[in-house]
C-alpha positions, 0 to 999 in steps of 0.5 A: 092973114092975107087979103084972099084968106076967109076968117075960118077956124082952125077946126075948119081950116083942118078939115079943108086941108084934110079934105083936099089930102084925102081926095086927091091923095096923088098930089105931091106938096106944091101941087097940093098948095096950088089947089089949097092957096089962096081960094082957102088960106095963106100958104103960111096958114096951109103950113101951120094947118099941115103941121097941126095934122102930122102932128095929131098924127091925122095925115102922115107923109111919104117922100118919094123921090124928092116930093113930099106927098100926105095921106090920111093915117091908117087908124086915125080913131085909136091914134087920136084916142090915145091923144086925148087919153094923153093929153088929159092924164097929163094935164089931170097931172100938171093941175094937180101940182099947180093946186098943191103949189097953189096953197102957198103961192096964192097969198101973195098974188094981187087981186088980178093974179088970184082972178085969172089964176082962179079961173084957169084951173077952174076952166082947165080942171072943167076941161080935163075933166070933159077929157076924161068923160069923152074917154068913158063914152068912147071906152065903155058908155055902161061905166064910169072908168075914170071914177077915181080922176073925176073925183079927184077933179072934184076935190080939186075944185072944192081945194080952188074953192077953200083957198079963195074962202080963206084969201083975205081978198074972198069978198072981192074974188067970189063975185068975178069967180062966179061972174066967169063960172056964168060964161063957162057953165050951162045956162038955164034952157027953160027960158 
């Protein structure tokens, strides 16, 4: 991080470089970096943020002559739809086999293996199956169309679940599981 660059997430840092692209859509690179660096990043970090942009397919660029110029993707909402679509059908996928690899792999792991692969898949399965909601909003709020792969992230969770009960480690892996679920599950709003 260079001594000018403000703390800033990468979520913000996208939008400030999104920002600058769409506004001043007949800057070519350098100017643009001229505008962006130092007031709101690093030149490196205003590259990885650029980066990031192509490829979510969020901005495009255009070479003329010999200077690059960005512009924000024509149909940005259905381009990033199909990320999300599949992103989360590849990872849905991914998970499934590491839970079938995970019957057997699991026993011979210590303690502190089993605790951090346990709470991965359950963070990555929550995660995925946030996917797969996100896609029902957006394609049909009315219908659950991705019934089959929330279901199947279900029994996912319960084969997670099954093959802690039957580790000879279950006493010691339930409460640092359930310590983890409490910092990544809703918290009682009633309070």
């Amino acid at each position: 991080m260079s001594h000018n660059e403000p703390n800033l997430e990468s979520y913000e840092r996208e939008r400030i470089v999104f920002q600058m692209i769409r506004n001043n859509p007949n800057l070519h690179h350098n100017a643009l970096i001229k505008l962006i660096v130092p007031e709101f990043m690093a030149k490196t970090t205003f590259e990885k943020t650029r980066d990031m942009l192509i490829e979510k397919e969020i901005i495009t660029v255009q070479t003329k002559a010999n200077m690059k110029f960005y512009l924000p993707s024509n149909n940005y909402e259905s381009k990033s739809q199909h990320l999300v679509e599949r992103n989360t059908t590849n990872s849905f996928h991914d998970l499934k086999l590491q839970i079938k690899r995970l019957n057997t792999d699991f026993p011979h792991k210590d303690i502190d293996e089993k605790i951090n692969t346990v709470n991965s898949l359950l963070r990555n399965l929550l995660e995925t199956d946030n996917g797969f909601t996100i896609l029902d909003a957006a394609k049909n709020p009315k219908k659950t169309l991705y019934r089959d792969e929330h279901l199947t992230i279900q029994q996912l969770i319960h084969s997670v679940f099954e093959i802690m009960r039957n580790d000879r480690d279950s006493e010691i892996l339930f409460p640092a599981i359930t310590s983890y679920l409490g910092s990544i599950l809703p918290k009682n709003s009633l309070k």
